[in-house]
C-alpha positions, -999 to +999 in steps of 0.1 A: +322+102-171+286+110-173+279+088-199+297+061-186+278+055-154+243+062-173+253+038-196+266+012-165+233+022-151+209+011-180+234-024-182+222-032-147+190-023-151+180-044-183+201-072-170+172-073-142+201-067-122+198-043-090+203-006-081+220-001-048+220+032-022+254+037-034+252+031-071+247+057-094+216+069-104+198+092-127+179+121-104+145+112-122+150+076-113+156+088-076+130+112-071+105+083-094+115+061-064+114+082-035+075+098-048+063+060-050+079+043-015+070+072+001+030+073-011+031+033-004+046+043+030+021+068+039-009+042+024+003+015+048+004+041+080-029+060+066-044+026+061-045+011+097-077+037+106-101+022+087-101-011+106-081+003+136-118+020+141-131-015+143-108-029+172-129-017+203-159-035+188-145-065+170-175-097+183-153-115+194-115-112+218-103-134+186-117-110+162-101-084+180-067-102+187-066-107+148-073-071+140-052-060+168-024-082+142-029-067+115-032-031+123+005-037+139+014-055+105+007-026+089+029-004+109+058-023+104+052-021+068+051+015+063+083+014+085+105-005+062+090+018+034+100+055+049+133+032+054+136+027+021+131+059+008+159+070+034+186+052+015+174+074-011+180+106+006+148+115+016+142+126+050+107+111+072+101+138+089+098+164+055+079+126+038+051+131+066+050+169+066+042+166+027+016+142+034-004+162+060-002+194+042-013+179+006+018+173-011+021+137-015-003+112-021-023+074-002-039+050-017-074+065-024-092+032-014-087+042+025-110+075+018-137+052+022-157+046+052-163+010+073-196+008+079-200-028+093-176-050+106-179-072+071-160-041+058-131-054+077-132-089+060-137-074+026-109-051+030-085-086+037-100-100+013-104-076-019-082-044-011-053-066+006-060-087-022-059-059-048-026-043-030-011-086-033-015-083-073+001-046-069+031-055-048+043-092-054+059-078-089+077-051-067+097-080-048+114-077-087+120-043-084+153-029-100+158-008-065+171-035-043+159-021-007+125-017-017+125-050-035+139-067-005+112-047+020+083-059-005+093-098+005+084-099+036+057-073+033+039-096+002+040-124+030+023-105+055-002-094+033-010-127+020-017-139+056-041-108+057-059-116+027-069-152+040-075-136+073-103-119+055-115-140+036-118-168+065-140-142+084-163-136+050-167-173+049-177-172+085-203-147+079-218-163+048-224-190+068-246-174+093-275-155+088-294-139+064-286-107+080-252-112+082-249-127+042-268-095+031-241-074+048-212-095+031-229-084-006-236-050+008-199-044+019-189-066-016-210-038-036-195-009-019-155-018-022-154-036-056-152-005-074-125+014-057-106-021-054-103-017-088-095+024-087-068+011-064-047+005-094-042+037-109-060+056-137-059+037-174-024+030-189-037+060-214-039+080-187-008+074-163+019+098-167+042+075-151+043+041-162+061+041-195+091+051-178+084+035-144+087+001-168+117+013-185+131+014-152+121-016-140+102+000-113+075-010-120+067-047-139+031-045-151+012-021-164-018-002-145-044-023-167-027-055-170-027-060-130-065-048-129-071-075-153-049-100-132-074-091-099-101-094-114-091-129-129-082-137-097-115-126-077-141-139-096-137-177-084-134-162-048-166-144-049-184-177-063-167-198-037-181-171-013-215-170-024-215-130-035-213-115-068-199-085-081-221-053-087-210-056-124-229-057-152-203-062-179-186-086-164-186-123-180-160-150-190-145-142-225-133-175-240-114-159-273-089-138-244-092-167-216-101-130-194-136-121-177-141-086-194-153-061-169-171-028-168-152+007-160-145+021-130-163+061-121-130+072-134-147+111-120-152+096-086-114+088-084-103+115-093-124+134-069-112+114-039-072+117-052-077+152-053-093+158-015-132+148-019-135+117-009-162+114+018-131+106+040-099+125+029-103+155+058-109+132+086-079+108+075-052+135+069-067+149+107-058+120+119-027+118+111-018+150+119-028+149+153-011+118+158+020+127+145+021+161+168+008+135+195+043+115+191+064+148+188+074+142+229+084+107+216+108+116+189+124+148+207+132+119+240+147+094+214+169+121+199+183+135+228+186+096+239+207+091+207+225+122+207+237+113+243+248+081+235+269+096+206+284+122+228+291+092+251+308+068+223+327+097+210+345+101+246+353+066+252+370+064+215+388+099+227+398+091+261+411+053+248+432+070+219+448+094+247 
């Protein structure tokens, strides 16, 4: 019997067919799912403080009404995620506990600081870029939920790419003052842009079967090259260029080669010691023993209602 549904299982899968809650499923598939929703969940709710520290002094009420946007966006997002994982069995409330007590991973990019507000238009354009390249191949997913989520979350992030971008554009076109802080911010996030990725494909423990599983669709280097591809026209439209030394058009592979990543540096942040890590996780903490009122009211609030429902069905069957 066993057999059978692995066998039905692997049929689906390699006919780029989906995986439903209710299907069978092998555990390591399940818990391979549930370990990656749950760290792109808790990257989209992590990832609204670097820019959500921007809000109170965005230049302009448009500036602000379009931060303001986003920062909401990416609330939603990480709400259809920790959704997604709950069709897997997973439970939000033990998904957030592991996050704040160092069990579960973010993105590492978001252990960064924004220094200027230029940060907020390189994050649209280079780390919302980055997370574009990342997530479009998801919408193919073999886990239907979180291939359906990653639709509507690819659109959104698209719109906050050219959000970002427009307001770079702005910026180059006003002072010198305001172009050197462009490059400056360009130089500080095009590195762990590319970090946002994951380690080498020599060095990811997860991939090989992630693609078997049609989890994932591209390898860890292959969507780093896609980026950078991608970015380089950008950044010459812009007017910045890329603190990278190595990097030039290669005509024989139709690719711009491109130095390495601090590989050490990553590593550092993923474990704890980025310069923002402590202050991020705080955060988050805080906030979500802020919200604990919030969740107790809209339990008892459900739990009323049931008891409620459960009487009218008993008193009309008497």
């Amino acid at each position: 019997m066993a057999d059978d549904l692995e066998l039905r299982f692997e049929r689906t899968v390699q006919a780029e067919s989906r995986i439903e809650p209710r299907d069978w499923m092998p555990d390591g598939y399940r818990k391979t799912l549930i370990r990656q929703i749950a760290q792109h969940a808790h990257s989209e709710i992590i990832g609204m403080q670097p820019e959500g520290n921007w809000i109170s002094r965005a230049p302009s009420l448009r500036r602000k009404a379009i931060l303001l946007a986003k920062v909401q966006d990416e609330a939603g997002h990480g709400l259809y995620l920790y959704s997604a994982t709950e069709t897997l069995g997973a439970d939000r409330e033990d998904l957030t506990t592991k996050l704040i007590e160092g069990r579960q991973k973010y993105s590492s990019i978001f252990n960064y600081p924004t220094l200027t507000f230029a940060d907020v238009g390189v994050i649209g354009w280079l780390v919302d870029g980055a997370a574009i390249c990342n997530q479009v191949p998801l919408c193919r997913t073999s886990y239907g939920p979180y291939a359906r989520a990653m639709i509507r979350i690819c659109k959104e992030e698209s719109f906050h790419q050219r959000q970002g971008y427009e307001l770079l554009m702005t910026m180059m076109r006003g002072t010198q003052q305001q172009r050197d802080m462009v490059q400056d911010s360009v130089n500080r996030w095009w590195w762990p842009a590319l970090m946002m990725f994951g380690p080498p494909d020599a060095e990811s423990t997860n991939t090989e079967q992630s693609m078997a599983w049609r989890i994932k669709r591209d390898t860890n280097d292959e969507l780093r090259q896609k980026f950078v591809n991608m970015s380089v026209p950008q950044a010459e439209a812009l007017g910045v260029t890329f603190p990278d030394p190595d990097l030039r058009w290669n005509p024989e592979r139709g690719q711009y080669d491109f130095g390495s990543p601090d590989w050490d540096e990553f590593w550092q942040v993923v474990k704890g010691g980025g310069v923002c890590n402590e202050q991020r996780i705080a955060h988050r903490r805080k906030a979500h023993e802020d919200g604990g009122w919030v969740r107790e009211a809209a339990a008892a609030h459900a739990a009323k209602h049931a008891a409620q429902e459960h009487a009218a069905v008993k008193e009309g069957a008497a």
